[in-house]
Structures are given as C-alpha cells and as structure tokens.
C-alpha positions in Angstrom: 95.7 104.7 86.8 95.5 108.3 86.3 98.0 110.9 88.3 97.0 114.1 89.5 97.9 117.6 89.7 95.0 119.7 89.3 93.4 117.1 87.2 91.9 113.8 88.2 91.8 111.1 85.1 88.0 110.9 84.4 86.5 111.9 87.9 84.2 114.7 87.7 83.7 117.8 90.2 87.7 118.2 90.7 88.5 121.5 91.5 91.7 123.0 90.8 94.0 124.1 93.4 93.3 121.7 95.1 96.5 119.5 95.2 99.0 121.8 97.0 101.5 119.7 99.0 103.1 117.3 96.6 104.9 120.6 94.8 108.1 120.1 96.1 107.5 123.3 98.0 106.2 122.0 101.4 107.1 123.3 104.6 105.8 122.0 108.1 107.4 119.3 110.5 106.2 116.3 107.8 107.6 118.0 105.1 108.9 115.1 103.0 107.2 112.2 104.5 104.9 110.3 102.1 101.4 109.3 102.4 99.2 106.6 100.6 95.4 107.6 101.6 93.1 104.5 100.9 90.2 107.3 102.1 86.4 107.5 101.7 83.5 110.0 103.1 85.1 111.6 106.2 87.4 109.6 109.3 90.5 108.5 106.7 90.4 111.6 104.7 90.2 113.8 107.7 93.3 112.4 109.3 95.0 112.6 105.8 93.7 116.4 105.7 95.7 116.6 108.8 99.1 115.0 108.1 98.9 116.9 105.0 98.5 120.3 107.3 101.6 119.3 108.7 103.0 119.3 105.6 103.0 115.4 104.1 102.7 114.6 100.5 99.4 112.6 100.4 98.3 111.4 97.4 94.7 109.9 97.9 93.5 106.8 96.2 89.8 106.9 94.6 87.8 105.3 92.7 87.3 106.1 88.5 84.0 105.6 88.6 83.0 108.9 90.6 85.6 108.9 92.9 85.1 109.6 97.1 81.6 109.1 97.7 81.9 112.6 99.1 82.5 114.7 96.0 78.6 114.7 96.1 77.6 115.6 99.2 76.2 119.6 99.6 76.9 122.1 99.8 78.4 122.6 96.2 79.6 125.4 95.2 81.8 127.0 92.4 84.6 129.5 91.9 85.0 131.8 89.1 82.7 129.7 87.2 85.0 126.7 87.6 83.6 123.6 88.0 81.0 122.4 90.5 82.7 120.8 93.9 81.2 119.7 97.2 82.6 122.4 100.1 82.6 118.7 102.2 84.5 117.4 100.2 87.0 120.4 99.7 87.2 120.8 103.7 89.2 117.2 104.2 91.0 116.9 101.3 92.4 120.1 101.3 96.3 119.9 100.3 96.4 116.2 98.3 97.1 115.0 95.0 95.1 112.6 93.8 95.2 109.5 91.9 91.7 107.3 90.1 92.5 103.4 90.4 90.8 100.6 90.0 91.4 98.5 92.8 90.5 95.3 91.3 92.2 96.1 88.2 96.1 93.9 88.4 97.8 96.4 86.6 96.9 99.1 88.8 97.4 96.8 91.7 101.1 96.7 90.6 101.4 100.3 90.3 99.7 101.0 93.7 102.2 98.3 95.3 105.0 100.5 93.7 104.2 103.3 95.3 103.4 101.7 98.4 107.1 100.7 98.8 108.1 104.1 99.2 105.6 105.5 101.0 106.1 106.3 104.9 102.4 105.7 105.3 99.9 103.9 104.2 96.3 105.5 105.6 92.7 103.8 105.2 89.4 103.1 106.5 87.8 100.2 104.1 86.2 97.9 106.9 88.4 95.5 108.5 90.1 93.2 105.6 88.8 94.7 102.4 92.3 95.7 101.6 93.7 92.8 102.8 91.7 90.4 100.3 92.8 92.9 97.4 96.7 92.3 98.6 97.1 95.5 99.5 96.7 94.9 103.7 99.5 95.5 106.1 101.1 92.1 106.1 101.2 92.2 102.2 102.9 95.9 102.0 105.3 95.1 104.6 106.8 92.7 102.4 107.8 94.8 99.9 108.4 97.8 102.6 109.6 96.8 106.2 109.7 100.8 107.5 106.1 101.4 106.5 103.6 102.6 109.2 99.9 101.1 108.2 96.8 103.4 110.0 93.7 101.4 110.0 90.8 103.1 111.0 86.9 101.6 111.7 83.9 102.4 113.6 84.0 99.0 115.7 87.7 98.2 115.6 89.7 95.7 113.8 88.7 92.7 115.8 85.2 91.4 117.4 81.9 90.7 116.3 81.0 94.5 114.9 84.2 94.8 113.1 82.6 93.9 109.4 80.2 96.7 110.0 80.4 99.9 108.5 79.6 103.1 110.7 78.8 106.5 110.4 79.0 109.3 112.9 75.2 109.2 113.8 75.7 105.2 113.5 77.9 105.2 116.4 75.9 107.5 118.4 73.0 105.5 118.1 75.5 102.5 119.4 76.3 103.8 122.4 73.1 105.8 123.6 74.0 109.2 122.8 71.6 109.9 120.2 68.5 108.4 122.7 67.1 111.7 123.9 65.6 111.2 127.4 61.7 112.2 127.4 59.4 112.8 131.1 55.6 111.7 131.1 53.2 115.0 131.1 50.0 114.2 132.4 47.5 116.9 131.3 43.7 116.8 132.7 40.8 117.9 130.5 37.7 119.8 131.7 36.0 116.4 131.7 38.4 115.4 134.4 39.9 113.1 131.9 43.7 112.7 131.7 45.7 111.9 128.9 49.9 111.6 128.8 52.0 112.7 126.4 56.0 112.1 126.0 58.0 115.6 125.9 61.6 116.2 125.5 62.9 116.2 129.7 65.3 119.0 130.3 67.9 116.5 130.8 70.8 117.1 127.7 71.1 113.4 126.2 74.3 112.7 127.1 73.5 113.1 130.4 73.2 109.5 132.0 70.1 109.1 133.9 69.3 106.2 136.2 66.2 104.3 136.4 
C-alpha cells in the first residue's frame, strides 16, 4: 500500500499539490474529522471533494493499476511542464491525499481495516455489496469501530431489483425519461400533391411531461 503526499505509489498522471488537507494545517467546521473515500469516476469523489472543502482529511483509496478510472478522462492538461492530469479528475478530488491498494490483496486489507478504525467516515460508491464481500462493508467496519458513520452511495439504491446495476448520469436520465426528447409529426406536401412526414424536435423542453 503506498501513502501519499504529492506522490501516489506507481499511479501515473498525479499532479502535485494536489493533496492539501491532511497537513495538519486545515481550517473549516470538519477540521479534524477523518475520511476513508472508497471513490470512483464522479458521485463518491464529489461528495469527498466536499467534506474535504469543509475541511476533512480525506484520504482516497485507488487502485495501483491506474488508479480512479477518471485520471483519464479529458481534458488533460499540464502545469509548468509537470505532468499530464485530467482537469475532471482534478475538479473532485481537489484537497485529498491519496493512497494505491489493492483491495484483494490481505495485507493491504489489514492495513485499510487499520485505518478504518479511526476514521470518522467511511465514504463509497462500489455497487451495493462489493465492499461487503471484500470485508470491508459497514457491518464488518463497525466491529472494529462502533462510532463510524458508513455513506453508501448507488444509482438504484441499496435494495431492489436495480441495485447490482451500475449507473451513470446519462444512465439514470435515460431511466426515468428525461433524456426522451419529445418530437411532433410535420407533414410536408410536395408539388405532386404527395405528402410525406417527418419527426422534428417539438418545442416542448424534455423534461416537460406531456400527456397522450
């Protein structure tokens, strides 16, 4: 398991400066409350960006091979001639240290559990029971630290017949409707007296319910 400052073990793409709130010099109304982020692409690192605003020490958990899916995604930029980073990646996990572990690694495990038992929060958004068959679920970090507050987030909720399902923004969307642009039938009549229809986008904005 590698720690990091400015450095992440053998992830490429980390930027430095980027770690900020695990100093010792952090101000804010979480100053001093402790984070495990168990965060990918953009919901759990988000609301770690946030607590870590506030001032919370969040160290995020990635993988070695690569790290947060994230660290790829465009636009990449670089500054000073540094090395290259993703500005998506940058934007919501401003403020954290972060640690490369492998997950399925026991070793690793047992440090992760360690730190997990003095954490204030543990924060992640693996679907529903991922973590849990690693040992590292609510029920299983609890044991070794009663006071700990455990954020699960998921695109269909922790229970229910969606909740194995991963989900993106647009995936959602597409779920409930919103991404189903409403479209009016134009019927346009040729010289020849002929008429053909075409489909074209109805002025009505698509999250506007429409009846039928």
């Amino acid at each position: 398991m590698a720690a990091g400052g400015d450095a992440l073990g053998s992830i490429p793409g980390r930027r430095a400066g980027m770690s900020g709130s695990g100093n010792g010099k952090s101000h804010g109304p979480l100053a001093g409350v402790r984070v495990l982020e168990f965060g990918q692409i953009a919901a759990g690192p988000f609301a770690g960006s946030l607590l870590a605003d506030l001032g919370a020490d969040v160290v995020k958990v990635e993988n070695p091979a690569g790290g947060d899916g994230m660290r790829g995604w465009p636009p990449l930029s670089s500054a000073d001639g540094g090395p290259v980073f993703s500005e998506n990646f940058a934007s919501v996990n401003r403020n954290k240290r972060s640690i490369a572990v492998d997950l399925k690694d026991a070793a690793s495990l047992t440090q992760l559990k360690a730190l997990a038992a003095v954490a204030d929060v543990v924060l992640e958004n693996f679907r529903p029971g991922v973590l849990g068959q690693l040992g590292l679920g609510y029920d299983a970090l609890k044991a070794l630290n009663r006071r700990i507050v455990y954020c699960s987030i998921s695109g269909y909720g922790q229970r229910g017949p969606y909740a194995a399902k991963g989900a993106f923004d647009v995936t959602v969307q597409g779920m409930a409707g919103l991404r189903a642009s409403p479209a009016k039938r134009v019927v346009r009549r040729s010289n020849a007296g002929s008429r053909s229809a075409i489909s074209a986008p109805a002025s009505t904005p698509p999250t506007q319910s429409r009846r039928r």
